[in-house]
Wavefront OBJ file of the C-alpha trace (Angstrom):
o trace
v -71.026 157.017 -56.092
v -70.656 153.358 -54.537
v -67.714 151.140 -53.875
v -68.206 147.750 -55.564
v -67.130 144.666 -54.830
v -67.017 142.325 -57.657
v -65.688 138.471 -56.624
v -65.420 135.700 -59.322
v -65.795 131.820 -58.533
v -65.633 130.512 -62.282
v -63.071 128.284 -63.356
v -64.200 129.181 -66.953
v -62.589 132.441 -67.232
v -63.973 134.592 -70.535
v -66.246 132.104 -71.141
v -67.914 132.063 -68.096
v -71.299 133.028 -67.443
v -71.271 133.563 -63.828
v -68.417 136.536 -64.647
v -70.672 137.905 -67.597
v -73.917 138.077 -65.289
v -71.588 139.678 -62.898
v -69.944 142.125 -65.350
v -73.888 142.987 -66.625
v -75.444 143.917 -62.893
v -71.826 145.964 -62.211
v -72.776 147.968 -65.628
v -76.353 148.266 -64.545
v -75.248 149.568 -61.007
v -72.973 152.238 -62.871
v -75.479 153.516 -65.059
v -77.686 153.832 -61.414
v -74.493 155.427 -59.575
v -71.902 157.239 -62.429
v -68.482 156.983 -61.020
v -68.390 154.454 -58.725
v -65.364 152.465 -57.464
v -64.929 148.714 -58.552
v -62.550 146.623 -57.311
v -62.367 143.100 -58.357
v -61.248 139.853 -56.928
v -60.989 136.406 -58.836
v -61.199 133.806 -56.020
v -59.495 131.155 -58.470
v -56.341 132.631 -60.530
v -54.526 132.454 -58.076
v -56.928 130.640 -55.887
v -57.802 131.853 -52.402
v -56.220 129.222 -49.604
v -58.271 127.245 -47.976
v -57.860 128.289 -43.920
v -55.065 126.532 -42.466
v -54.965 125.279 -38.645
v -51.792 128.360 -38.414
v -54.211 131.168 -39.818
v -57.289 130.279 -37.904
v -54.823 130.306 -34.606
v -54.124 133.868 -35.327
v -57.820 134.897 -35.337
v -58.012 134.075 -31.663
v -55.046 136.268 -30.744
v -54.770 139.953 -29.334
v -52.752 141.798 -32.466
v -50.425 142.892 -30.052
v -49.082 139.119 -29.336
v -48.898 138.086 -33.468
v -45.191 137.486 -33.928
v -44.147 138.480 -37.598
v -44.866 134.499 -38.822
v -48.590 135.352 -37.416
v -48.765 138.639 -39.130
v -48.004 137.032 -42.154
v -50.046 134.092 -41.266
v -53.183 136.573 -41.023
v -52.435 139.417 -43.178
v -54.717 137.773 -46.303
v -57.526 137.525 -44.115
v -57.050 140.838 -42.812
v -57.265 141.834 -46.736
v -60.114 140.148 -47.856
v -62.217 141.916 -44.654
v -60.982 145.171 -45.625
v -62.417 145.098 -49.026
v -65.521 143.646 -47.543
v -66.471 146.153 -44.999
v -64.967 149.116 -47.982
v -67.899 147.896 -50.153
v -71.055 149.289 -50.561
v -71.835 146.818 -53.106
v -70.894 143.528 -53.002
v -71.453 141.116 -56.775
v -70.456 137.734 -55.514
v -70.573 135.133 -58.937
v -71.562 131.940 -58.036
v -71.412 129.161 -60.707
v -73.745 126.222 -58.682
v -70.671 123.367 -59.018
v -71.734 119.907 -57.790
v -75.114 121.478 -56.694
v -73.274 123.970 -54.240
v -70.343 126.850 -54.813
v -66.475 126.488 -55.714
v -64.530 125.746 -52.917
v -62.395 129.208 -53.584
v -65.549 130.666 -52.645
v -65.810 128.770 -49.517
v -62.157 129.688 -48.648
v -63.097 132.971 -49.529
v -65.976 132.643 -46.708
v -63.643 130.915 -43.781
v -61.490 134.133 -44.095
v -63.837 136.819 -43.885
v -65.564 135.193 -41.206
v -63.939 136.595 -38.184
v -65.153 136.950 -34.594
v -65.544 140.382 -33.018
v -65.032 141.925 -36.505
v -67.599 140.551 -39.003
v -69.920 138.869 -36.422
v -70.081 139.015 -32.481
v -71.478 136.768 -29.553
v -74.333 137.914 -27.331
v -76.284 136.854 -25.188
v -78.920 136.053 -27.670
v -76.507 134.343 -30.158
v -74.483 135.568 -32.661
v -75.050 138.878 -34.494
v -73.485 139.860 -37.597
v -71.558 142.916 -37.928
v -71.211 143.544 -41.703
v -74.196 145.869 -41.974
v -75.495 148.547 -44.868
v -74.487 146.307 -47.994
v -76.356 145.588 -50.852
v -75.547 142.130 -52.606
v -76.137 140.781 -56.023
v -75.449 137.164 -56.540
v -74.514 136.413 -59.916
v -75.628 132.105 -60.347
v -75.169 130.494 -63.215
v -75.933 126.647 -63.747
v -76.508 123.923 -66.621
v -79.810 123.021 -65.158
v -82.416 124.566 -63.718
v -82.603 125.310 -59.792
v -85.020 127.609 -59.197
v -88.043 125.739 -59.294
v -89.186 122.397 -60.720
v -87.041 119.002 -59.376
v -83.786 120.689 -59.363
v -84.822 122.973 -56.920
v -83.888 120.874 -53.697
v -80.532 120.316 -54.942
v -79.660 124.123 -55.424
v -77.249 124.605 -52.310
v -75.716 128.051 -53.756
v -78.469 130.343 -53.177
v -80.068 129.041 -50.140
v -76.346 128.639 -48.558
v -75.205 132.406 -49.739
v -78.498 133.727 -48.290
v -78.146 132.028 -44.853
v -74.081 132.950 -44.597
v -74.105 135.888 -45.694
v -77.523 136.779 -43.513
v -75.210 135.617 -40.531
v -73.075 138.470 -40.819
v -75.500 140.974 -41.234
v -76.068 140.610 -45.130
v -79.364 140.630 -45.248
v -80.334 142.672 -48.434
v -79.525 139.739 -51.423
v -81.323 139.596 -54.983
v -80.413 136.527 -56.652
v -79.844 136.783 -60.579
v -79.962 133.614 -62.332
v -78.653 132.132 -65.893
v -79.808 128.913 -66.032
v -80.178 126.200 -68.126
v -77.490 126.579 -69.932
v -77.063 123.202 -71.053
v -80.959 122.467 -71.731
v -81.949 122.645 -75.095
v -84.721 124.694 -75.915
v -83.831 126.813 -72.805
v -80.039 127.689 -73.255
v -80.319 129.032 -76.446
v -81.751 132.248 -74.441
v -80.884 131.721 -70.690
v -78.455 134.560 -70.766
v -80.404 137.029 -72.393
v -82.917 136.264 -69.940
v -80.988 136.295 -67.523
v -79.088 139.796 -68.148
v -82.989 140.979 -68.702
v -84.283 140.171 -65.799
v -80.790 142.434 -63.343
v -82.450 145.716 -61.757
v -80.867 147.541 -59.046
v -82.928 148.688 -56.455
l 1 2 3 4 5 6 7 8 9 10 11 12 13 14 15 16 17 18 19 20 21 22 23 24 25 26 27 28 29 30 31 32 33 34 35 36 37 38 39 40 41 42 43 44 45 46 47 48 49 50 51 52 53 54 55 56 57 58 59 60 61 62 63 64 65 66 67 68 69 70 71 72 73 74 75 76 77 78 79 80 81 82 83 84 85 86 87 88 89 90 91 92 93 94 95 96 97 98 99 100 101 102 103 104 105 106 107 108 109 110 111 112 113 114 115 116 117 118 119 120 121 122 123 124 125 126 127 128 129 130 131 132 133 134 135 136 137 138 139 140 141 142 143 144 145 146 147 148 149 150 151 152 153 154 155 156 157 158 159 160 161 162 163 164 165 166 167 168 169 170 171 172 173 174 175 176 177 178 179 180 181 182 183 184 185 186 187 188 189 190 191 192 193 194 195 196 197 198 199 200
């Protein structure tokens, strides 16, 4: 049995591939491990806030100086780590936006991110803390990013891998339904892409 984490960046709701990749590798982990936990988390209904100047004071403070404004200030962040570092399995769905992720995503990010907890300083650099998970990224696009000319503009993947790498992350597979707006290739990118999830 596994805890999963599944998060959703789509502004498309049902129709969105990103959350139908996503919903395919959680069924493939299930049928790997019967009776795990899922807990989901859509990023964008209601968004995640983007980090404020007042929360991002609070991360610097000793909890036992918060006043109840700071407690309140922090306690999302404090929410979103919890269900992080709960997770054995973490889906993250990642439609590529602009050539890069949805800025709930990114908010998402700026809270979880939290010195001493996620990652720590050393004196060789930073270190991330957020060890022992397993993430699937769900990426879905209208072009294709994973190799030809498009492939320099694909700042989802290469961003998720480095970020999430930072904090200790480092075991990522990368599931792709692309081309979904290229005829000749959409007409089976998400079969393709739904073929090609295994869970190691």
């Amino acid at each position: 049995m596994k805890r999963i984490l599944h998060l959703k960046s789509s502004l498309q709701g049902n129709d969105s591939y990103s959350i139908k990749l996503g919903t395919a590798i959680v069924e493939k982990i299930n049928q790997k491990y019967p009776g795990s936990i899922l807990e989901e988390l859509n990023l964008v209904d209601p968004e995640i806030p983007h980090l404020s100047p007042a929360v991002l004071r609070t991360f610097f403070m000793p909890e036992d100086q918060l006043s109840e404004e700071d407690k309140q200030a922090i306690s999302l962040s404090n929410t979103l780590v919890k269900q992080l570092l709960s997770a054995d399995i973490i889906v993250i769905g990642a439609p590529l936006i602009n050539f890069t992720i949805h800025s709930a995503l990114k908010a998402w990010i700026d809270h979880i991110t939290r010195a001493g907890i996620t990652f720590g300083y050393t004196d060789a650099g930073p270190v991330g803390k957020v060890t022992g998970k397993k993430v699937y990224v769900a990426m879905s696009s209208g072009g294709v990013y994973s190799e030809g000319p498009g492939k320099s503009n694909d700042f989802v993947a290469p961003y998720l891998q480095a970020f999430l790498g930072a904090l200790g992350m480092t075991d990522i597979t990368v599931f792709r339904a692309e081309g979904l707006k290229v005829t000749g290739v959409k007409e089976h990118a998400m079969e393709k892409a739904i073929n090609s999830i295994y869970i190691d």
